[in-house]
C-alpha positions as CSV (number, residue, x, y, z in Angstrom):
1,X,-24.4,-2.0,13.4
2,X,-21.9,-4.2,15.2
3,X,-21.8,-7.6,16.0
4,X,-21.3,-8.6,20.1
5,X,-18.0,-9.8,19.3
6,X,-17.7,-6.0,18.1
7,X,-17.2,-6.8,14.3
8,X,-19.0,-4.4,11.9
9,X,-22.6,-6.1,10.5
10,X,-20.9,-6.8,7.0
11,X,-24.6,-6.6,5.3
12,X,-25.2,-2.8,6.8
13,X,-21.9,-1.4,5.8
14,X,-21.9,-3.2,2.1
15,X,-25.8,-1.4,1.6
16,X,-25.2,1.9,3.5
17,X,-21.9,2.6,1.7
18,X,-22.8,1.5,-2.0
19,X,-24.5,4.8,-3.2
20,X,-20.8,6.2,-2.0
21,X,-19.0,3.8,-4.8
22,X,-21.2,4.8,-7.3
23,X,-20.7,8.6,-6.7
24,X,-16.8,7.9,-6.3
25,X,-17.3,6.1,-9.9
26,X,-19.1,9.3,-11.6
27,X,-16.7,11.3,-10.4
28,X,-13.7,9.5,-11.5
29,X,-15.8,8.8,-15.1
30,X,-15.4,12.5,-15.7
31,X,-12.1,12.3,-16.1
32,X,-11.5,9.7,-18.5
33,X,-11.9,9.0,-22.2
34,X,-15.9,8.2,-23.1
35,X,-14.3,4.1,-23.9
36,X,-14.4,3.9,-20.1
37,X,-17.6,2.7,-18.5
38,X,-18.5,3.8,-15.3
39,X,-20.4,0.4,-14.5
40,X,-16.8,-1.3,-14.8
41,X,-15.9,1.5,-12.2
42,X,-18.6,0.9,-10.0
43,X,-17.6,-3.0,-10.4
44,X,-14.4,-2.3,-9.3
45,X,-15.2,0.0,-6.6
46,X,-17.7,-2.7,-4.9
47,X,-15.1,-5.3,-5.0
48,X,-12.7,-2.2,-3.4
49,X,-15.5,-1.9,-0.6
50,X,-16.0,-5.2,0.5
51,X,-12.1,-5.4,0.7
52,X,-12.3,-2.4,3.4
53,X,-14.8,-4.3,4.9
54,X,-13.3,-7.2,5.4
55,X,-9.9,-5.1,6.3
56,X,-11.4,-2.6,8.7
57,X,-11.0,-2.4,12.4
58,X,-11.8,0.1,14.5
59,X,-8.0,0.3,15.5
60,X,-7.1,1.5,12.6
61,X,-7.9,4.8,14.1
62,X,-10.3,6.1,11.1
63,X,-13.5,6.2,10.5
64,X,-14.9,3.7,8.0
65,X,-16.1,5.5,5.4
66,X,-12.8,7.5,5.3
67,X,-11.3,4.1,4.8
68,X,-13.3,3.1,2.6
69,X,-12.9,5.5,0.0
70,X,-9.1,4.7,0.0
71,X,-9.5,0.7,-0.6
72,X,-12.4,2.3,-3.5
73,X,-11.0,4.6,-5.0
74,X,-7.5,1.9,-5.2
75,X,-9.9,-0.7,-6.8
76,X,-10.8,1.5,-9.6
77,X,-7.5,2.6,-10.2
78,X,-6.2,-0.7,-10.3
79,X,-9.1,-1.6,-13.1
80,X,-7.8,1.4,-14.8
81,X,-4.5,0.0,-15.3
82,X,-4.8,-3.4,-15.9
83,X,-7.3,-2.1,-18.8
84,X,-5.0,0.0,-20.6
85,X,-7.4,2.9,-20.6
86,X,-4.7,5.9,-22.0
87,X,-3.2,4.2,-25.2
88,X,0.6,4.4,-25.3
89,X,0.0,6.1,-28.7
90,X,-2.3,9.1,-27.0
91,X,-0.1,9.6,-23.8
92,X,3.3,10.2,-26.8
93,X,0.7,13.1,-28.0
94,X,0.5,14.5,-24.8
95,X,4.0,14.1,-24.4
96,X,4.5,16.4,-27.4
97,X,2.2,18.9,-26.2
98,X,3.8,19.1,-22.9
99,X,7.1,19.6,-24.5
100,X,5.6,22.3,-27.1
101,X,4.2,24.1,-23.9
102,X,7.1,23.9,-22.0
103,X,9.4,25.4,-25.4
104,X,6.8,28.2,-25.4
105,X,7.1,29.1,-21.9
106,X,10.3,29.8,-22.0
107,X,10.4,31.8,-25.4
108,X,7.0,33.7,-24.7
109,X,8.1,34.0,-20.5
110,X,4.0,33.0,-20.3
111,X,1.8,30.5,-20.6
112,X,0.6,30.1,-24.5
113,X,-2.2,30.1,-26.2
114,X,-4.2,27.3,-27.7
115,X,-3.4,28.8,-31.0
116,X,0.1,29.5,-30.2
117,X,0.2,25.5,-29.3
118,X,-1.7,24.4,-32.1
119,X,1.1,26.5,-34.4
120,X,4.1,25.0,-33.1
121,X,2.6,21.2,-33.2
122,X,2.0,22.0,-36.6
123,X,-1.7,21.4,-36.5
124,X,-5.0,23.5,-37.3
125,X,-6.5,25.2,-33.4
126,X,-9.3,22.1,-34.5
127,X,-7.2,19.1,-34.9
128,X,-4.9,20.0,-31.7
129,X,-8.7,20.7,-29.7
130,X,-9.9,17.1,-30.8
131,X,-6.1,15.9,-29.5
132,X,-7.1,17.1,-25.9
133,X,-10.4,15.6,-26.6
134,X,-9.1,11.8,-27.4
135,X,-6.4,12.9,-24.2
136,X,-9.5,13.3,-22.0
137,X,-8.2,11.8,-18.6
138,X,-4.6,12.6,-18.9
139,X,-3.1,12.5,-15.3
140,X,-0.5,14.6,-13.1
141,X,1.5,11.3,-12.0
142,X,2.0,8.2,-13.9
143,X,4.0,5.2,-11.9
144,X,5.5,4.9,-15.3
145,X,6.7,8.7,-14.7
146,X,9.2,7.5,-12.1
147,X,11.4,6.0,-15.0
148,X,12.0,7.7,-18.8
149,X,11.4,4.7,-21.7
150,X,15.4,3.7,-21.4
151,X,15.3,2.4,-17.6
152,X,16.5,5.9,-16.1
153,X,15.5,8.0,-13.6
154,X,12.9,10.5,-14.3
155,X,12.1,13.6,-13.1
156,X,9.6,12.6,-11.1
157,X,12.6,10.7,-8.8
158,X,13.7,14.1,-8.1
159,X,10.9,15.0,-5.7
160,X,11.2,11.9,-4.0
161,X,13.7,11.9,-1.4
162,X,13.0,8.4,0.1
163,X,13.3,5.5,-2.1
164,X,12.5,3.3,0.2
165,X,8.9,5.0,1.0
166,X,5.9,4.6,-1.6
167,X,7.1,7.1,-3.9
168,X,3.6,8.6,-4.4
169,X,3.5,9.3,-0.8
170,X,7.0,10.9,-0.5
171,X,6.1,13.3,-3.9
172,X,2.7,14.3,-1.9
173,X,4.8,14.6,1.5
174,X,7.1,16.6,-0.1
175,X,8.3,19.5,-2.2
176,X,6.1,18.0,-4.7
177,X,2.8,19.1,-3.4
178,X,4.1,22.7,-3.1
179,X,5.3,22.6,-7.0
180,X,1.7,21.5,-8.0
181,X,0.5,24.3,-6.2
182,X,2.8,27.1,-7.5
183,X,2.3,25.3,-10.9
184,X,-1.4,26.1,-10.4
185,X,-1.4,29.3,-9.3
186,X,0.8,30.1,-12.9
187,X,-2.2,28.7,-14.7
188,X,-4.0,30.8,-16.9
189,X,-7.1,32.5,-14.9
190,X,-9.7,30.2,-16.4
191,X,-7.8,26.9,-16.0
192,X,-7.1,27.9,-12.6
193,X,-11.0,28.8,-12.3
194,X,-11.7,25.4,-13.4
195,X,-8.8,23.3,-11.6
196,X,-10.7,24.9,-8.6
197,X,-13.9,24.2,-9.3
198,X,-13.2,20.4,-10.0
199,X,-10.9,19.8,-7.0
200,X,-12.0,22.0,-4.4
201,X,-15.6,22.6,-5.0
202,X,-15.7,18.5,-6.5
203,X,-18.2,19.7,-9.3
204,X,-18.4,17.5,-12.5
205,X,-17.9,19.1,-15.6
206,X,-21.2,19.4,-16.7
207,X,-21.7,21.4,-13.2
208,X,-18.1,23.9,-14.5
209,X,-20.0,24.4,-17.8
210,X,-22.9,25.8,-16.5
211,X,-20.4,28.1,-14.3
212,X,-18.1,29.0,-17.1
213,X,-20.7,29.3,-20.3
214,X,-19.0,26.8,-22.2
215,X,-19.9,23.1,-23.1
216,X,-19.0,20.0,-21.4
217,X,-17.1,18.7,-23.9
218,X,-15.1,22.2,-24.0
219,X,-14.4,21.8,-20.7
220,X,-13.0,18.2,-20.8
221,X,-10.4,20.2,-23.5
222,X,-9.4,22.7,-21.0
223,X,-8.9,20.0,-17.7
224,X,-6.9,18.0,-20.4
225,X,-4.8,21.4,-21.3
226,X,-3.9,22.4,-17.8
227,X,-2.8,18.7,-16.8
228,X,-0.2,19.1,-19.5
229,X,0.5,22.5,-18.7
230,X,1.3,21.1,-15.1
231,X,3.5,18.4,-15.7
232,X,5.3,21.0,-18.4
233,X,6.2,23.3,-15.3
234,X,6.5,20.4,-13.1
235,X,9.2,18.7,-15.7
236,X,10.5,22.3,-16.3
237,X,10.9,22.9,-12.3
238,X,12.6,19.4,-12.0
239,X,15.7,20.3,-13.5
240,X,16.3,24.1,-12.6
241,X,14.9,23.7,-9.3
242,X,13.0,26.0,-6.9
243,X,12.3,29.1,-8.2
């Protein structure tokens, strides 16, 4: 596998770690709105993979594939962005639902229902379902998060004590990662259920269909739901603090 001059076979490593970008693709698909092709993923995530190999040394104290799925899994993110996948006009819905969540929380002193949701948007249990339906692949952390639409500080900047570091890996270093968690355990039982099933056990939503009895699609509804319900809490958190 490696070369006399110990430099990784570039051939070997490209073939034996391709099946690996296409399952990194098909997971990441799951997330996101059906306009999103996975072959674009698994574009980007080849062009990711030969960048770790042409990056990788063995001094860099990791094993390749480890590597690999970071310089992958950045590729594909990277396509995401650049293509605009999460219309500006969805993400202001989301928004609104967040903020309707977060109102409701603190009137109710629980999480609300879908109906209870759907009431205070103003719109029928169906329309506000099909809303988390177009809002499939709605995420925790946007880089836009760190700054509100008038240039200011967000509450994301709140968690993030360096602002020198990457401020993604000061919020995950941080108090951050131990908000997401609280904010999860506060989840209603079967969005919990099903935040655990996706991120711990890495089953598709198909696979949490089966598990739960309901449809795939119904499923993409709830993931969407329980996003906003975490940024909600997470927002919420930001300005009263630690509980």
């Amino acid at each position: 596998m490696y070369t006399v001059k110990g430099k990784a076979d570039k051939d070997t490593l490209l073939t034996e770690h391709m099946p690996l970008v296409k399952r990194l693709a098909h997971h990441m698909k799951a997330k996101l709105p059906p306009s999103v092709e996975v072959d674009d993923l698994v574009q980007a995530g080849m062009i990711g993979l030969l960048d770790a190999i042409s990056r990788y040394e063995e001094t860099h104290g990791a094993q390749f594939e480890t590597y690999a799925v970071l310089r992958i899994r950045g590729a594909m993110l990277d396509e995401l962005r650049n293509s605009d996948w999460l219309p500006r006009s969805l993400r202001q819905n989301m928004r609104k639902v967040e903020a309707a969540m977060s109102t409701l929380q603190q009137r109710l002193g629980r999480p609300p229902s879908e109906s209870e949701v759907a009431k205070s948007l103003k719109l029928s249990l169906a329309d506000y379902q099909e809303m988390l339906s177009d809002g499939g692949g709605h995420q925790l952390v946007y880089y836009e998060d760190f700054h509100d639409d008038d240039g200011n500080d967000s509450f994301l900047d709140r968690y993030a004590s360096d602002d020198e570091a990457d401020p993604l890996r000061s919020l995950l270093d941080g108090d951050f990662r131990q908000a997401v968690i609280d904010a999860i355990d506060a989840l209603p039982e079967r969005e919990k259920m099903l935040m655990g099933l996706y991120y711990e056990e890495e089953l598709n939503l198909k696979e949490i269909g089966a598990v739960m009895g309901v449809s795939e699609s119904r499923v993409s509804q709830l993931h969407t739901q329980a996003v906003a319900r975490l940024r909600a809490s997470l927002r919420e958190r930001s300005w009263t603090g630690p509980a």
